[in-house]
N, C-alpha and C positions, 0 to 999 in steps of 0.2 A: 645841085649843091654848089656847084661853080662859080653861079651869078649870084648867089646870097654872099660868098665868102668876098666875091668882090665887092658888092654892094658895102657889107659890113668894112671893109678895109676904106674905101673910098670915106664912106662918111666918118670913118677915125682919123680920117685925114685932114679934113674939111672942118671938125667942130672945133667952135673957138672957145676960149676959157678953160683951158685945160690946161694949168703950169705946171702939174706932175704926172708922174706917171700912174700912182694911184687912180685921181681922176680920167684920166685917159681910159683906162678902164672899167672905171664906174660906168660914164660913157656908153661904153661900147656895150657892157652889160645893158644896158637898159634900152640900149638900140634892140639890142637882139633879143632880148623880150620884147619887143615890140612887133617885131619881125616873127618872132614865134607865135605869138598870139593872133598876127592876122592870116599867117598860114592855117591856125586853126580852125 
């Protein structure tokens, strides 16, 4: 669980085009569907 939360944190880090923080979390959302769908 440790390294996905860092993994998730790192790439909110890293994405560019994000000048709110709304988007910042769309983002991260969608990362993390991502990330849940190939743990599936």
């Amino acid at each position: 669980m440790k390294p996905m939360i860092a993994v998730l944190i790192a790439a909110a880090l890293t994405l560019a085009g994000c000048n709110t923080m709304q988007g910042l979390g769309q983002d991260i959302e969608k990362l993390g569907d991502k990330i849940q769908k190939k743990a599936e």
